[in-house]
GUFIPA-193586 format. One line per 3 residues: number of its first residue (from 1); for each residue x, y, z of C-alpha. Coordinates in steps of 0.05 Angstrom, whole numbers, padded with zeros to 5 digits, always signed. Each point is the difference from the previous one (the first is absolute). Layout:
NUM	X:Y:Z | ...
END
This chain:
1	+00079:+00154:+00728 | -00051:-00031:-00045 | +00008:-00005:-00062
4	-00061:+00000:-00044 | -00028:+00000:-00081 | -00056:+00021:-00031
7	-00001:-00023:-00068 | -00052:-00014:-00064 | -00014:-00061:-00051
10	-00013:+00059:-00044 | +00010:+00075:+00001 | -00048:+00055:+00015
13	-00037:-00027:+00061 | +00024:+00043:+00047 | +00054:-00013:+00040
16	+00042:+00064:-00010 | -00052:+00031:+00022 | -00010:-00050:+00074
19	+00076:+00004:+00010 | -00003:+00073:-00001 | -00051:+00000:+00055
22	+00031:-00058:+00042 | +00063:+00055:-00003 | -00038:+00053:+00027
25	-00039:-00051:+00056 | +00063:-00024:+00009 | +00028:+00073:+00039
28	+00073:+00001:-00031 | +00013:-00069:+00026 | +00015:-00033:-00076
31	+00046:+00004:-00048 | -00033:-00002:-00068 | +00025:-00033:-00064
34	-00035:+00000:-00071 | +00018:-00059:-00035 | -00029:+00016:-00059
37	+00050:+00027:-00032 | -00023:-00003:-00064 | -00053:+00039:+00009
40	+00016:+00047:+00081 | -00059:+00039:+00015 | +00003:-00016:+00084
43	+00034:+00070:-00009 | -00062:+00034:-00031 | -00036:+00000:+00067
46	+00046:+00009:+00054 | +00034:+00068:-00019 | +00063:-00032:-00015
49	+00060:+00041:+00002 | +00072:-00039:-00035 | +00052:+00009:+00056
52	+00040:-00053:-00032 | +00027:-00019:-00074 | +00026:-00053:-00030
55	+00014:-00049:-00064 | -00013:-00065:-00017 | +00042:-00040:-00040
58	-00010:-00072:-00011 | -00009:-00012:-00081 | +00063:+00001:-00043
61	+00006:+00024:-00070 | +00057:-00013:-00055 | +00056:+00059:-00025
64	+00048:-00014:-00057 | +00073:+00024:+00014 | +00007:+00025:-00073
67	+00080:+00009:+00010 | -00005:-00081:+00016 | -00047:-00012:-00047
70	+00024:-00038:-00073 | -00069:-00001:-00029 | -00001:-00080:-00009
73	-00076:+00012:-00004 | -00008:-00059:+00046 | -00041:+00041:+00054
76	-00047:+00024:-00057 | -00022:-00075:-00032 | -00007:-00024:+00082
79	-00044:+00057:+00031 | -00069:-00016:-00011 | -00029:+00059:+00025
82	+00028:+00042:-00054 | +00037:+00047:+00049 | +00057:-00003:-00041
85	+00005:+00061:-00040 | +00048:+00002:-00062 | +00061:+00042:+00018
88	+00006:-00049:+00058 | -00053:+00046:+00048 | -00056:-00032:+00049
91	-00069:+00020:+00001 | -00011:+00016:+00075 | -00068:-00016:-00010
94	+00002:-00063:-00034 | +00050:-00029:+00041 | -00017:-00058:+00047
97	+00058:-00003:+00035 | +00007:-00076:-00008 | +00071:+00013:-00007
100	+00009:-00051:-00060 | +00042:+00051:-00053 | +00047:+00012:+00072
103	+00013:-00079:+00004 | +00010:-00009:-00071 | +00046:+00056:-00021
106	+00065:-00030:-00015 | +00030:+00069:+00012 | -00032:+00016:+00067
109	-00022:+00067:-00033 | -00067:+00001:+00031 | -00019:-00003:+00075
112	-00064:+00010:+00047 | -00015:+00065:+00036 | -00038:+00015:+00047
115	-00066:+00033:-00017 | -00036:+00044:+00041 | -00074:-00044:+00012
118	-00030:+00053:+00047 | +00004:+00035:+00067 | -00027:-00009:+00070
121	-00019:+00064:+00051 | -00004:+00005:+00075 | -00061:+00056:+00012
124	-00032:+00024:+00062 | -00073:+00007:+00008 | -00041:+00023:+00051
127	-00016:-00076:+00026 | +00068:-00026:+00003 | +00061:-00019:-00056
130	-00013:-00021:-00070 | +00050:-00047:-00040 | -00019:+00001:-00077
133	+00019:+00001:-00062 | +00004:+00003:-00072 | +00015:-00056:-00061
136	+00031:+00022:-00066 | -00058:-00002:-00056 | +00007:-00070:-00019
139	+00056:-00021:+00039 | -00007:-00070:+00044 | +00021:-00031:+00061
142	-00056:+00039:+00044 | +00002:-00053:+00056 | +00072:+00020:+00014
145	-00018:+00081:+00011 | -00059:-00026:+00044 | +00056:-00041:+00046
148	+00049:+00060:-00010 | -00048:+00050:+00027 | -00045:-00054:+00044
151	+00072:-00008:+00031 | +00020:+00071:+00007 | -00078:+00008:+00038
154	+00014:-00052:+00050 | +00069:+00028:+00018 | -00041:+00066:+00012
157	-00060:-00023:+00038 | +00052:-00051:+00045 | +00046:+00062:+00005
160	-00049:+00050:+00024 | -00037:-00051:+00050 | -00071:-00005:-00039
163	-00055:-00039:+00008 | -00013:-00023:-00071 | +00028:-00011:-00067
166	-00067:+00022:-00053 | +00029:-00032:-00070 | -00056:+00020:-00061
169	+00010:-00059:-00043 | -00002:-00007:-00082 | -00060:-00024:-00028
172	+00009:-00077:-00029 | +00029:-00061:+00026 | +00078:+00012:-00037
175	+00060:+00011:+00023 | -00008:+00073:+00039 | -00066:-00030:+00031
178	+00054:-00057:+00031 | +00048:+00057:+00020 | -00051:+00036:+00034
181	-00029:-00064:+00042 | +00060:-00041:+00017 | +00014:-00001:+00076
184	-00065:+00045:+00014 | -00037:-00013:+00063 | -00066:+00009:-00027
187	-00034:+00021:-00064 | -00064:+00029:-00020 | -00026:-00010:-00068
190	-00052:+00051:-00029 | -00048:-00017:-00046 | -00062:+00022:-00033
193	-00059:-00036:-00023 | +00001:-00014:-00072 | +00016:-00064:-00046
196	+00082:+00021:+00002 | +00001:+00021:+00064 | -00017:-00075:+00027
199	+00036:-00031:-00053 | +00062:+00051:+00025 | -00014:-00015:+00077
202	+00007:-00066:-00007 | +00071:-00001:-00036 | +00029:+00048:+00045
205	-00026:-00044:+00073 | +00030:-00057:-00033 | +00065:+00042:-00010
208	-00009:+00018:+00070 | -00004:-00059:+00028 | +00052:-00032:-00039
211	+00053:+00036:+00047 | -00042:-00006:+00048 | -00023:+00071:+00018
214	-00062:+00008:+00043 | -00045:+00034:-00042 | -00075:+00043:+00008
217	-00044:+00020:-00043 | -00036:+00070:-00010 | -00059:+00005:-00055
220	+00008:+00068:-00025 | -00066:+00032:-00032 | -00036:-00063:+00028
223	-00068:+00026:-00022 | +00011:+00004:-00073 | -00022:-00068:-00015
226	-00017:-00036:+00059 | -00003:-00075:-00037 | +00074:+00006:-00008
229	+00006:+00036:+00069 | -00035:-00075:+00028 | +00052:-00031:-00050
232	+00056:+00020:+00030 | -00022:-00014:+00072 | -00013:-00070:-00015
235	+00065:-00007:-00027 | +00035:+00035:+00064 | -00043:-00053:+00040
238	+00019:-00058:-00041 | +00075:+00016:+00013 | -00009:+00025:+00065
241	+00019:+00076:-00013 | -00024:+00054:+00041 | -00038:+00053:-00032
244	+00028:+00058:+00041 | -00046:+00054:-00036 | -00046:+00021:-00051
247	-00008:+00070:-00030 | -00049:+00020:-00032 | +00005:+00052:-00068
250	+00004:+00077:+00019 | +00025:+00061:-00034 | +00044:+00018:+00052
253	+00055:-00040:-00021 | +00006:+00047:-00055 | -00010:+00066:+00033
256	+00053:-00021:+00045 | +00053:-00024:-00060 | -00013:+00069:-00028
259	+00014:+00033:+00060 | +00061:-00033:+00021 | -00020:-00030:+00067
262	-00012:-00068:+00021 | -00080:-00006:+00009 | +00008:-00011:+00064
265	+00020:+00066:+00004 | -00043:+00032:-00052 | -00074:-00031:+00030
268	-00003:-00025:+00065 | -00073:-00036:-00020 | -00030:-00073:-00006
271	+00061:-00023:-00045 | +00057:+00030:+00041 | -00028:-00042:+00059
274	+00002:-00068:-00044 | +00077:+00018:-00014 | +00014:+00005:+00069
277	-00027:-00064:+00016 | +00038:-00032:-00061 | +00053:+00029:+00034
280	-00015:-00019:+00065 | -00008:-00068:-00023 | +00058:-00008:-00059
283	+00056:+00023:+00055 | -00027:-00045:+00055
END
């Protein structure tokens, strides 16, 4: 099984929209996983349907035991988020769970629950299983759901014998970028060309090569400014990075997001021949 990443300096360049179609060129021989979990939308084009539901707990919040509690006020002059209400109460939402009042209470009156930080789904699609999911609004630790569910979609695609394990990685270079990339066998970066996109490209190849993932590079709407376009193949050149493809703009990627379908499915043109040989060439 190989295990392969597309991921983005920046997002919006396109690579929901690739990974969909590698799924479908793929013939039900990947298990996907979005790893942005932030922000899912891998879903939005593949039909998917949740088969599979579950929680994610990982941050902690405090709770007062008011039977315990002898309102020494000590919790209230130490929190400095505030999330100490008067009547001894915590403000859910103000809470940062740093567990200081819990350490400090001479009375052991408060302790750290678990809070719910989001949930993670299983779905079938017509091109194969999805594993996604779905951060709290403002809630952290997003590179531990991408391991929790980039785990649970290599236990499926090694279970059921596939060829390939398609992760959609998080825009950026933090900490869910990492969890997406770690141990991959290859990744491709897509990137567009415009002043952030290069400055993006080249943060996310140095991340790439810093744990030493083999990585290609596809220039998505390649014709919108072709100085940039030259930009970034020097660059490739310098560091001795493959350019595996270059797309150039087309509506289509739009009339196929609002239809549901991967466009390799919805227009079977000029641009859903370039995505097979990105393919062709990424999985190689």
């Amino acid at each position: 099984m190989k295990k392969l990443a597309i991921v983005s300096g920046k997002g919006g360049t396109g690579k929901t929209s690739l990974i969909g179609s590698f799924a479908a060129l793929a013939g039900g021989s990947a298990v996907l996983v979005d790893g942005d979990v932030d922000a899912a939308n891998l879903s939005l084009i593949t039909g998917a349907k949740i088969v599979e539901s579950n929680d994610f707990y990982v941050s902690k919040v405090a709770a007062i035991d008011q039977e315990s509690c002898n309102a020494c006020n000590l919790c209230l002059e130490l929190c400095r988020f505030d999330a100490i209400k008067t009547g001894y109460s915590i403000d859910l939402i103000a809470c940062e769970g740093c567990a200081l009042c819990c350490y400090a209470c001479p009375q052991g009156a408060i302790k750290m629950d678990d809070k719910l930080s989001g949930q993670w789904f299983v779905s079938e699609t017509a091109y194969g299983t999805l594993v996604h999911a779905r951060l709290g609004i403002a809630e952290e630790n997003s590179g531990k759901l991408v391991t929790v569910i980039r785990n649970k979609g290599e236990e499926l695609a090694l279970a059921g014998g596939k060829d390939y394990l398609l992760i959609d990685g998080p825009p950026g270079i933090g900490c869910p970028v990492i969890a997406s990339l770690s141990g991959m066998d290859r990744a491709l970066v897509v990137t567009e060309p415009t002043v952030s996109g290069v400055h993006d490209l080249k943060r996310i190849i140095e991340v790439c090569l810093h744990f030493k993932v083999p990585v290609g590079v596809c220039i998505n709407r390649c014709d919108l400014d072709e100085d940039k376009t030259s930009d970034i193949d020097s660059y490739c050149q310098e560091e001795n990075i493959p350019v595996i493809g270059k797309i150039p703009y087309n509506q289509s990627f739009v009339h196929a997001m609002l239809s549901k379908m991967p466009l390799v499915k919805y227009d079977h043109g000029l641009i859903s021949s370039l995505i097979e040989e990105v393919w062709d060439n990424f999985r190689s």
